[in-house]
N, C-alpha and C positions, 0 to 999 in steps of 0.2 A: 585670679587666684582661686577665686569660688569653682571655675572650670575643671583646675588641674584637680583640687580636692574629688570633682565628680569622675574624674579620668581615674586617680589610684583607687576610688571609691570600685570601679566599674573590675580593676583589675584582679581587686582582691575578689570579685564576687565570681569570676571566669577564673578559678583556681584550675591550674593544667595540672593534670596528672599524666604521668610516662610508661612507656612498656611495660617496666617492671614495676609497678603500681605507687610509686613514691611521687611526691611531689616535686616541681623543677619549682626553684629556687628564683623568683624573678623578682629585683631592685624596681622601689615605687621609685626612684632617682633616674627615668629615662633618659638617657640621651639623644642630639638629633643624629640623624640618619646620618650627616654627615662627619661629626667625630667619631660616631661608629664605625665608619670606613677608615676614617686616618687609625682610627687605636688599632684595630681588630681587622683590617683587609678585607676583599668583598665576603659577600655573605657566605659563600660557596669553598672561603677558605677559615669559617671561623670556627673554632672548635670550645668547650667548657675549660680544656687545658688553658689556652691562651685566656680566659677570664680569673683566671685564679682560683677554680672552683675546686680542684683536684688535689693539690701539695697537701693540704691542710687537712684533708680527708683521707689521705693512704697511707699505708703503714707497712713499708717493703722490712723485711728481715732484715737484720745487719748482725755480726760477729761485736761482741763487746767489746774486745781488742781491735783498733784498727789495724794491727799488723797479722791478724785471721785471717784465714780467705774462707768465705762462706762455700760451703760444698753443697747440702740441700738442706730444705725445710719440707713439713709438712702436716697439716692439720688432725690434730689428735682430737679434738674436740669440737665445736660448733665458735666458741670461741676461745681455744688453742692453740699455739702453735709450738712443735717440736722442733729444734734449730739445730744444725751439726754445721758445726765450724772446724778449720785446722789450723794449730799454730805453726810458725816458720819451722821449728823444731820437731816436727811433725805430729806432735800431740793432740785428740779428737778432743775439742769440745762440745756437749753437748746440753742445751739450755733452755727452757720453758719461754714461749712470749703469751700472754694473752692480750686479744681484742677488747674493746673497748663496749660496753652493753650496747649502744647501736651499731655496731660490727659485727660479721661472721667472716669465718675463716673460710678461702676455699683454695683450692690447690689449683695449679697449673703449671706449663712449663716458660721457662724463660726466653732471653733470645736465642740463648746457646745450645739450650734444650734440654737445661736442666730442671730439675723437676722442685717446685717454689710452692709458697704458700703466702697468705698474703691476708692481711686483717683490712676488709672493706666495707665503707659505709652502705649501710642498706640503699642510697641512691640509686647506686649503681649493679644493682644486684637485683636480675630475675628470680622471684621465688612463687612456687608452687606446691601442693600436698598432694601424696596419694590418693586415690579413688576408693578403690579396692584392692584384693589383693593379686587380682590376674587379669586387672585392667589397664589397660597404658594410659597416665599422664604425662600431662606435658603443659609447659609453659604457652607465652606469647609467640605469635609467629612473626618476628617482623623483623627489621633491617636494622642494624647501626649504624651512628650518626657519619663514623670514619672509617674510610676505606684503607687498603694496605696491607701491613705484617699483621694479624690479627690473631690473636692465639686465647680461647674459647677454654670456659672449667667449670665443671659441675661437680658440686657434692648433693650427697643427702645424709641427714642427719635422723634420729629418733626424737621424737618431740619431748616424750618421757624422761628421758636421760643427756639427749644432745649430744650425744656418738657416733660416731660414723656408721650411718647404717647401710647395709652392703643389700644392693638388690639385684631382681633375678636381672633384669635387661637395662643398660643405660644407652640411649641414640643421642645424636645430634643429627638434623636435620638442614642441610643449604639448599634454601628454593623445593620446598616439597620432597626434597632427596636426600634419603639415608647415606651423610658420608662418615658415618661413626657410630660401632657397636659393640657394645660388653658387658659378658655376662658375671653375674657375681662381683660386681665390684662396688664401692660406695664414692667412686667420682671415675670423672672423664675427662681429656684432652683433648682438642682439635687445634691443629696449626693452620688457616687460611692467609697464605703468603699474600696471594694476589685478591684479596677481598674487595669488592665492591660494596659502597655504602646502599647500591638499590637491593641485594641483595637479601633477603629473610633468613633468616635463622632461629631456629626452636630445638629447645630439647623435650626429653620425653625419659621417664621410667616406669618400669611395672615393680610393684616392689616385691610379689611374692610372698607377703607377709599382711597379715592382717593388724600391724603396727602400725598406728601412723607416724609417717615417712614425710618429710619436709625436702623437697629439693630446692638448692641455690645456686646461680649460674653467673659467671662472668664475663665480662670480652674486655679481655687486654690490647692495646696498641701499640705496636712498637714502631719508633719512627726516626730511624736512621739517621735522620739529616740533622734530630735535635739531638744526637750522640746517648739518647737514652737505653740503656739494656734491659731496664727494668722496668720499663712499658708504663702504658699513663692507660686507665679503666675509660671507657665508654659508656654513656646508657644508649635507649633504644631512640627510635626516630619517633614524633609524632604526626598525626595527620590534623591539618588546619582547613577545613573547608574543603574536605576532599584530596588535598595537595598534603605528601610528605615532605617533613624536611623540619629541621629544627632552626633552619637559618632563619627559614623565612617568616617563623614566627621573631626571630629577635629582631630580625629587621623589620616586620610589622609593627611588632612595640616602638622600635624607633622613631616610627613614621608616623605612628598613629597620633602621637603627644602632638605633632608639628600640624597638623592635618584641623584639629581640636583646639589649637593651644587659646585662639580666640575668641571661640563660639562659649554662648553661657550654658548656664546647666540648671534650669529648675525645679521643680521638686514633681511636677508634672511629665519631664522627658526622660522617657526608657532611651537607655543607649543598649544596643543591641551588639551582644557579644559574639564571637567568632566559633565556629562548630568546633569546640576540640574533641578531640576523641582518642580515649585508652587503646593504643593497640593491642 
C-alpha cells in the first residue's frame, strides 16, 4: 500500500505538459497493461476520444429546433458564437451561443466544407502572442497524436477587447513547409486529408499592429468509420525520453504500477522520473 501511495506520489510530482501548453489529464487509478489492451486496443490504436475525454469538453453548434438544418456558424468573439440555422419553411434563423470561461471559439470547416465554429476547451487548443508588429509568430512545431481527415483553424483575437483581430499575414506550416497563406484576415483553414501523425505542424502570424494579438489554433479529426461529421479535436504529441508518441507514455503508466507494485518506498529513495518535455 505504502508503495503505490510513493508511485501516485511520484506522478503527481512528473506533472506532463502538452504542445499547446496545458496539462494532460492523468488518473492516479492506473491500470495493468493488460486491461489496457482489452478496454482501449494496442497502444498504436489508442486515442483521448476512446477514453472519454472529449464529449464532455466540446461544444459543436446545433439549431434549437431539431427540425433546422444548421447552415454555418461563426466566431464573433473570443468566446462567441454567431449561429445561422434554416427552418423547413425556409425561414433564417439566426442566434448567439457563448463558450464557456475555459473555452475559446475558433472557426473551422467541417466534413462537407462547410464553414463551423466551435467552443473548445483550452486543452486542446495551441495558443500564442504576438511579438511585434512586423515580426512573425508562431506556435509549437510538432505533430498530432491522429493521423487521417484532419481539418486545422486558427483565430486571433485582441487581448484588450477579445475581437477578432485581422492581421497582416496568417501561415500554416506541414513539415517546415508553407501549405497556407493569408493576408488580412483574423483566422485560417487547412484541410490535411491524408495526415500523418509523424507529421509537424505550426502556425505563425505577423500581426501588423502594435496590438496585442493572441493566436488560437485547432486540429479537428474526422473519422469516417465512427460515422462522425463533426469531428472529435486532438492535442499535440509529446516526447518521453526522446521518443514521441503519446501512447507510449499511457502505456508506460500502465506498466510502470505492475513493474513497482511490490517493491517498498522509503523516505530515503528518489524514484527517478521520465524526461517529459513541452514541444
Amino acid at each position: 500500500m505504502f508503495a503505490k501511495l510513493c508511485i501516485y506520489a511520484f506522478f503527481l510530482i512528473a506533472i506532463t505538459t502538452i504542445t499547446i501548453g496545458a496539462f494532460l489529464e492523468v488518473s492516479s487509478k492506473l491500470t495493468s497493461h493488460h486491461a489496457q489492451l482489452e478496454k482501449y486496443g494496442p497502444p498504436n490504436q489508442q486515442s483521448l476520444s476512446r477514453r472519454g475525454h472529449l464529449n464532455k469538453r466540446l461544444q459543436f453548434v446545433e439549431c434549437k429546433d431539431g427540425n433546422d438544418v444548421l447552415l454555418d456558424s461563426y466566431c464573433n468573439k473570443l468566446r462567441k458564437i454567431i449561429v445561422h440555422c434554416q427552418h423547413p419553411d425556409g425561414k433564417l434563423i439566426t442566434f448567439n451561443k457563448s463558450c464557456k470561461k475555459e473555452e475559446v471559439c475558433i472557426d473551422y470547416n467541417d466534413a462537407n466544407g462547410n464553414h463551423q465554429a466551435l467552443c473548445i476547451e483550452n486543452l486542446y487548443v495551441r495558443t500564442w502572442t504576438s511579438i511585434d508588429y512586423n515580426k512573425l509568430s508562431c506556435s509549437s512545431d510538432t505533430a498530432y497524436i491522429q493521423g487521417g481527415d484532419l481539418h486545422t483553424g486558427v483565430n486571433t483575437y485582441y487581448d484588450d477587447d477579445e475581437y477578432p483581430a485581422e492581421v497582416y499575414q496568417l501561415q500554416t506550416f506541414l513539415s517546415e513547409q508553407m501549405v497556407e497563406n493569408n493576408f488580412y484576415k483574423h483566422n485560417i483553414t487547412k484541410e490535411f486529408h491524408d495526415y500523418r501523425n509523424t507529421e509537424r505542424i505550426k502556425y505563425c502570424f505577423t500581426p501588423g499592429s502594435n496590438l496585442k494579438i493572441t493566436a488560437y489554433a485547432v486540429a479537428i479529426n474526422f473519422d469516417p468509420k465512427a460515422g462522425n461529421d463533426k469531428g472529435t479535436p486532438i492535442i499535440g504529441d509529446l516526447i518521453i525520453d526522446g521518443v514521441a508518441g503519446l501512447s507510449n507514455f499511457l502505456e508506460f503508466m500502465a506498466t510502470f504500477e505492475e513493474e513497482v507494485e511490490d517493491a517498498s518506498c522509503d523516505d530515503d529513495d528518489e524514484l527517478s522520473s521520465p524526461n517529459l518535455l513541452t514541444l
